[in-house]
FILUM-994599 format. One record per residue: residue in one letter; x, y, z of N, C-alpha, C in turn. Coordinates in steps of 0.05 Angstrom, whole numbers, plus 5000, padded with zeros to 4 digits. Example, Ala and Ser with C-alpha at 12.3 -4.5 7.8 and 13.67 -1.06 7.14 Angstrom:
<atoms>
a526448865156524649105156526449345156 s525749555142527349795143525850015157 
</atoms>
This chain:
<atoms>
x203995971560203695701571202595721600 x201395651610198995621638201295381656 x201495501680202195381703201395011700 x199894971694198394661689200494511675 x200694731645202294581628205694581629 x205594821643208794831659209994601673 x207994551690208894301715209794001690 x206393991671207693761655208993741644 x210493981636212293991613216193991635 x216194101652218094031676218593731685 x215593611685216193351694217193171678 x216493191647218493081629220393071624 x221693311625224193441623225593221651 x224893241663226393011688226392781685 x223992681668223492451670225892341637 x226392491626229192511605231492601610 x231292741639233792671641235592461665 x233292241667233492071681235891851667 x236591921639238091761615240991861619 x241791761658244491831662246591761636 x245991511621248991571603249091751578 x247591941583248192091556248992411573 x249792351592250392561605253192621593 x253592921581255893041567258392991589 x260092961576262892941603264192691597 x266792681607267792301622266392231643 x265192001641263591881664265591651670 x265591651703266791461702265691241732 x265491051723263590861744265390621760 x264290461779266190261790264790111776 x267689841778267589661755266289391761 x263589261739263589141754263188811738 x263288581760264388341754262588201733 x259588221733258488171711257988261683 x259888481680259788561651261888451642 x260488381615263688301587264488401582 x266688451584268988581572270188481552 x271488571529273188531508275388501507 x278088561490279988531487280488881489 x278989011467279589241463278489361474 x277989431500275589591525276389401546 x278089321566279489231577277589401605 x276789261621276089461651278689571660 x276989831670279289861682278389931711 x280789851737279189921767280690151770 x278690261790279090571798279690481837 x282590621837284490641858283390861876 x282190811890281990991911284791131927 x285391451927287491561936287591571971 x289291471979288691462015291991482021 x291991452045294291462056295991222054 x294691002048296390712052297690762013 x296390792006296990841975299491071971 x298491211983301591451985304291271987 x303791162021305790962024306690752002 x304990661993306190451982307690561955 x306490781937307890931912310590981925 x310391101950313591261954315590981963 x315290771970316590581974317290471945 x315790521932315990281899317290491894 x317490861885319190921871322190891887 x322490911910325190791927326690611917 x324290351914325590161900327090111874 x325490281868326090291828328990521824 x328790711843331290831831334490671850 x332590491871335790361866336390171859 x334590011838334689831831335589831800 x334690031786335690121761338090231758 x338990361777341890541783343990351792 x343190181802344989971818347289781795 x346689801768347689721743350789931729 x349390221743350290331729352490571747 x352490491777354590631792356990411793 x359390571791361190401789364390651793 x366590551801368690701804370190711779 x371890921779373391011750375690691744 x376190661727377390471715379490621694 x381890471692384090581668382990531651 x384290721624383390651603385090491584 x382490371570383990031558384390161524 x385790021526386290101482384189881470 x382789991453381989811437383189961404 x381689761384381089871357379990061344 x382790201337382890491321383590751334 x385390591366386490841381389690831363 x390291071370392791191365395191171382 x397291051375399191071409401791171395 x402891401409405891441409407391341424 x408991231415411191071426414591201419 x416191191434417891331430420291221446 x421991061429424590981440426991061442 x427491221468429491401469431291281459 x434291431449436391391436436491191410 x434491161401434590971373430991151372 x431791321355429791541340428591341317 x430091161298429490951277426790851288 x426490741311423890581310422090731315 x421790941329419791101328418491211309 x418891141281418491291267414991141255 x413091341257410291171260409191111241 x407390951239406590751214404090951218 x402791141222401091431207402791681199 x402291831180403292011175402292311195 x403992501202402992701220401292871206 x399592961230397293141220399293391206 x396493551192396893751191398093951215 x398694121202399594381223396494491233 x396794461259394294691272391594411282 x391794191272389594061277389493881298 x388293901313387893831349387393511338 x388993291355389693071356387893031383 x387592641388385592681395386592691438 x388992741438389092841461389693211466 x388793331445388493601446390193781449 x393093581435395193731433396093811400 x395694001395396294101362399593941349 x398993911333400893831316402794101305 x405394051304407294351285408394281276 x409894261253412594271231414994161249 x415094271278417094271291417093971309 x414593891309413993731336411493551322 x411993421305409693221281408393111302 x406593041307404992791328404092681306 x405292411299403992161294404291941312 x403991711302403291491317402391261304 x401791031327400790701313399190721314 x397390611296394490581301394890281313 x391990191325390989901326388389901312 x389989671300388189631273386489441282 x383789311267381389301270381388961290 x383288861285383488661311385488651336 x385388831337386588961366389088921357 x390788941341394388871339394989121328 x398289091353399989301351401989281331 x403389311302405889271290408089451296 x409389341311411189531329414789361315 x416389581306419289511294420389271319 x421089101307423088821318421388751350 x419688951348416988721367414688631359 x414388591333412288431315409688561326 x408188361313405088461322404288351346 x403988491366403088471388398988551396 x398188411409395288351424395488641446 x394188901429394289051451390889061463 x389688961448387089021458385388981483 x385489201498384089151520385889161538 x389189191544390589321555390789701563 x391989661587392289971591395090051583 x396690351574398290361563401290311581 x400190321608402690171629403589921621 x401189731611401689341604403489401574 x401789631556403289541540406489721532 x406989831548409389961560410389701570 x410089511577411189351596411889021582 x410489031554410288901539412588971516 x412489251518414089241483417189221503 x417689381520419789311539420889031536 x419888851542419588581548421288501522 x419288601504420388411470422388641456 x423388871465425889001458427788941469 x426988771493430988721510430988481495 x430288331481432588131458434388281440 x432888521439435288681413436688901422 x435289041442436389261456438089231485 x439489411492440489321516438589581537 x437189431557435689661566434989821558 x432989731545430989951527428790181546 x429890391533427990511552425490781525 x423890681533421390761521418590911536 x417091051521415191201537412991141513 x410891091526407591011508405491241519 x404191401503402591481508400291481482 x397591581499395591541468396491731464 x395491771431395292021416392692051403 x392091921406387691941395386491661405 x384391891419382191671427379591671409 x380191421390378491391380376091161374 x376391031397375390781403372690721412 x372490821428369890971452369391211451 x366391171444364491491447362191501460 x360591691466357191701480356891891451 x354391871461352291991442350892251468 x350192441455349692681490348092771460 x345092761472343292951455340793031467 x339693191460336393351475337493601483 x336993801504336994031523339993991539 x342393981522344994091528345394371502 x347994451510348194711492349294711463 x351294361466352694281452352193941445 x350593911429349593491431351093471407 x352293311411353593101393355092801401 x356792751393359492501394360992631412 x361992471442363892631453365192331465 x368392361446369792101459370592011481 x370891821493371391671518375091791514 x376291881533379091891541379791831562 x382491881573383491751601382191951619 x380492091625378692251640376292061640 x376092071660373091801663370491921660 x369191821636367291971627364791861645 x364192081663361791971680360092121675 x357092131680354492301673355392631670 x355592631694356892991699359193001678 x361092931673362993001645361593031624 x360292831607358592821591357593111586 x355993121612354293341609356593721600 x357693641624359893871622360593871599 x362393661581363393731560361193821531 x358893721535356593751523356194051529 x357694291539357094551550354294631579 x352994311577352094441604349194361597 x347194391614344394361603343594621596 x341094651577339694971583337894991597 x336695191598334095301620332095041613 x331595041588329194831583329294571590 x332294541605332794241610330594231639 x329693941636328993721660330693601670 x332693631695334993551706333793251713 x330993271724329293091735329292781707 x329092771682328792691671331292651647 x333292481654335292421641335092141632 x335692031610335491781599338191721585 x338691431593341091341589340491051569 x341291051552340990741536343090571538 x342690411542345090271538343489941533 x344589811512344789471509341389471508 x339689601490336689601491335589751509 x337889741541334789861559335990121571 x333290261580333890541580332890551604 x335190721621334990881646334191121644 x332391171667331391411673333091551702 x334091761695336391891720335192201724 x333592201759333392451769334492541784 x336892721770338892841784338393001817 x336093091813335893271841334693071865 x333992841850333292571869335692461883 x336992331863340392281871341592451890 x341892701879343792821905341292851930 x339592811937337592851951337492581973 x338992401959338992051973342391991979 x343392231972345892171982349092031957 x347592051939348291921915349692171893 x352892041882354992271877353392221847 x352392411832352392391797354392251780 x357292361790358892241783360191921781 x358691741804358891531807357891421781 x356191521772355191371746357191341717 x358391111718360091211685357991061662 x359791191642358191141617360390951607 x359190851584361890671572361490651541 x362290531529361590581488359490601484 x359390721468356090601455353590711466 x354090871495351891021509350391171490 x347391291501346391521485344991631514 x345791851508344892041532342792271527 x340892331533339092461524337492631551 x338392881549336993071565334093191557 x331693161582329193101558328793431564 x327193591553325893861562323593841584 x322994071600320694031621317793991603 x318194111573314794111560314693771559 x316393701557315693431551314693231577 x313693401593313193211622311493381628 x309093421618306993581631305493411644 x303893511662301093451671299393591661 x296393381656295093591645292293601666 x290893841673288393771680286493871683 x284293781672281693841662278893771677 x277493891668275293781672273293971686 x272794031712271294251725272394351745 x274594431730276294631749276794921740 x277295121752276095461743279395431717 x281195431715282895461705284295171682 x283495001668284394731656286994831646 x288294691639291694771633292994501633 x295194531622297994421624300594501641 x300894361659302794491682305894271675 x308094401671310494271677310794201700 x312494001701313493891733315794041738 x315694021761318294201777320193961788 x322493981769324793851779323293461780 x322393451765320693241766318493051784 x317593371794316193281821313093511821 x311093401825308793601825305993341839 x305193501861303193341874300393351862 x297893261869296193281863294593481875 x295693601901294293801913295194111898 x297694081895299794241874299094331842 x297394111827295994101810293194271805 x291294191825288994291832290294651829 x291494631848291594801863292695111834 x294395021819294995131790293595201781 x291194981776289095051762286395201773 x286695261790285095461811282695341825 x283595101823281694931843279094781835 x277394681848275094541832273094811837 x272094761802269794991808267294931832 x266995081846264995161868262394971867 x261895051843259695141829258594791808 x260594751794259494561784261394241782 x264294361798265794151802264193891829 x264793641832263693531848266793361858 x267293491882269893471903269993181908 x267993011911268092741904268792531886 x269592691858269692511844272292651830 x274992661841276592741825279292481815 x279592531792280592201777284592301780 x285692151771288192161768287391941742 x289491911714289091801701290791811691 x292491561689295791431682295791251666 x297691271643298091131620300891041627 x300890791628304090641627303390481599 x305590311605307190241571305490081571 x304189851591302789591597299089591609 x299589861619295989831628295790171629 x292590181633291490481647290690481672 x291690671689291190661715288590891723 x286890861736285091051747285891091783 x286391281789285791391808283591551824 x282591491849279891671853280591841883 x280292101887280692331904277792301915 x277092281946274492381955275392691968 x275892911957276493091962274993141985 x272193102003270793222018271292972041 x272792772042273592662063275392832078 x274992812103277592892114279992892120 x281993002126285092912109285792852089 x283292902075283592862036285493092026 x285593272038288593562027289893502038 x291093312059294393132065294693132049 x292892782041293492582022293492671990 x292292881979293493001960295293081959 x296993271980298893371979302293201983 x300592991985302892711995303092501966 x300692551944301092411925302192531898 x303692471888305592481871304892431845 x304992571820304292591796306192531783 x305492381761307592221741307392421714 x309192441698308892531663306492431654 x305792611639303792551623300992471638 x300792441669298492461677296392661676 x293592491669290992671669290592651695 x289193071701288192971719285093081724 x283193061713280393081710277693111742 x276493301741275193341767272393341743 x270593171753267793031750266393211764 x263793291738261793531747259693391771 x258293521773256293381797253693341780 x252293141794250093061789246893301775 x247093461785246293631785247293841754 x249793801753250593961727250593821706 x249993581703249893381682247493361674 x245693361697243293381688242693601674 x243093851679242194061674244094151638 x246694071640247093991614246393751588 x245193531604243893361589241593511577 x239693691588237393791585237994021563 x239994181570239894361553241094261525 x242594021526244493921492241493781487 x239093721495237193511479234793691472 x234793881489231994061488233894351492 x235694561470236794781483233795071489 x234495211507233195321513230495231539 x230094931531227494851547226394901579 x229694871587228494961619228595201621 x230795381616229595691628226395821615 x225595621594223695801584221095601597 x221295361620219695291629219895341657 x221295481665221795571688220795901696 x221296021668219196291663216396261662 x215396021644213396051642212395951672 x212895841687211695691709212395941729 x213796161728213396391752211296571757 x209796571772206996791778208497111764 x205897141758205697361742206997381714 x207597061696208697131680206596981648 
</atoms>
């Protein structure tokens, strides 16, 4: 091919790859007011990352963990009887009424205050049956539901001195079977663990659950309760001054310890290393990120155009990094990465082109760039 036809055959090649949108990659552009948009292609605006933006994320998550927590700290409370606890009752010197409307466990089988049953020493007891009533000998059926066992100590008292002469009696449970949580994900032990007169707060739960494992996210704890679900980051809490323990649980909870795989970041694009990075303790920056992945390639990354890209339940968020501004590695290192964020670094102008050219014409430029060198 002759130098002549080199030049014309170069100048086409430019003049094709002037067809910026077929450039290979995520492209991503600012948004703008005269295009239609649809229902299903929704614009989306791209957030420029700066310092006022730092501020304002670290204030909103402030807000949100005390505003979600604020439901669910509370001090220990007695425990109330409801339907299908167990109570021993026991009226000294008249053995007759004690005698309990369940039959005693087996020998050897842990009752539900964790004292074994023997031949020698039967633990049975009353149940309260399914509308909170107690049938207790010559004190009828009594409303225990939702009493603590002091009231209703204080109650059967009450309706024994018509027949007794100073009755003296002792109530305690014998199975708590009323109240439970649910404890499942990255503990050692998930299952049903019942509510007893030990106030079942986050940290019990967990404890009696044997503990988290390595693969737990301390950062990422979820609590359900009544439809809505809390998110609890333990190393945040004690970090703000806030006891774990303050938090109780109450019936019906489901507690769920999530694993760290399940909170990756991921990020791609033109950086020497792409990967999936876990968060640490539920915390990983964007400079922290980069930085994993061994940084923006040299070569064909373009330091101007790096995205953050967030999926919530309700919208997609774009974020934009001018990495070559100055104070741009603060403000990365000050911005904060959520689960499941992308985070994508945009090739340069120059590498798009040069891959546009080779996916439409492969081979075309190096072999028009040979032919166009003297002596060839």
């Amino acid at each position: 091919m002759s130098i002549k036809n080199s030049v014309v055959f170069v100048s086409l090649l430019v003049s094709i790859a002037g067809c910026a949108s077929v450039a290979p990659g995520i492209q991503f552009s600012k948004s703008r007011t005269d295009v239609a948009v649809d229902d299903d292609h929704p614009r989306t605006e791209i957030i420029s990352i700066n310092s006022a933006l730092v501020r304002k994320e670290k204030e909103l998550r402030d807000r949100q963990v005390a505003d979600d927590l604020s439901s669910l700290l509370s001090k220990p409370q007695p425990y109330v009887v409801e339907a299908g606890d167990v109570l021993q009752i026991v009226v000294w010197d008249h053995p007759e009424l004690s005698a309990s409307m369940l039959p005693a466990p087996a020998f050897g089988i842990q009752g539900g205050a964790g004292v074994a049953g023997s031949p020698m020493q039967p633990q049975s007891g009353f149940e309260v049956d399914q509308s909170g009533m107690l049938d207790f000998p010559y004190a009828g059926k009594l409303k225990v539901s939702g009493l603590t066992s002091s009231e209703i100590h204080l109650m059967l008292t009450t309706r024994l001195a018509h027949y007794l002469r100073q009755p003296k009696l002792s109530v305690r449970l014998l199975a708590y079977r009323s109240k439970r949580v649910y404890v499942d994900g990255e503990v050692k032990q998930p299952g049903v663990q019942a509510i007893n007169d030990l106030p079942m707060t986050l940290t019990e739960a967990i404890n009696r659950s044997g503990g988290m494992n390595l693969t737990a996210d301390q950062s990422r704890i979820t609590l359900s309760r009544e439809g809505k679900t809390f998110t609890i980051n333990l190393p945040q809490l004690v970090q703000r001054g806030l006891n774990p323990s303050d938090i109780m649980l109450k019936n019906g909870d489901v507690l769920r310890v999530l694993a760290r795989d399940e909170n990756k970041i991921f990020v791609s694009g033109e950086v020497s290393g792409p990967r999936a990075l876990p968060m640490r303790n539920g915390r990983l920056t964007l400079n922290e990120a980069l930085g994993e992945a061994g940084g923006i390639n040299p070569v064909t990354g373009d330091a101007r155009q790096v995205y953050v890209i967030r999926r919530s339940s309700s919208e997609s968020r774009v974020y934009q990094l001018d990495a070559n501004s100055p104070g741009a590695l603060a403000v990365a290192e000050s911005f904060e990465l959520s689960p499941k964020d992308v985070v994508y670094v945009a090739a340069t102008p120059l590498t798009n082109w040069n891959r546009t050219i080779s996916a439409l014409i492969p081979g075309a430029l190096p072999g028009a760039v040979m032919a166009g060198t003297p002596g060839r």
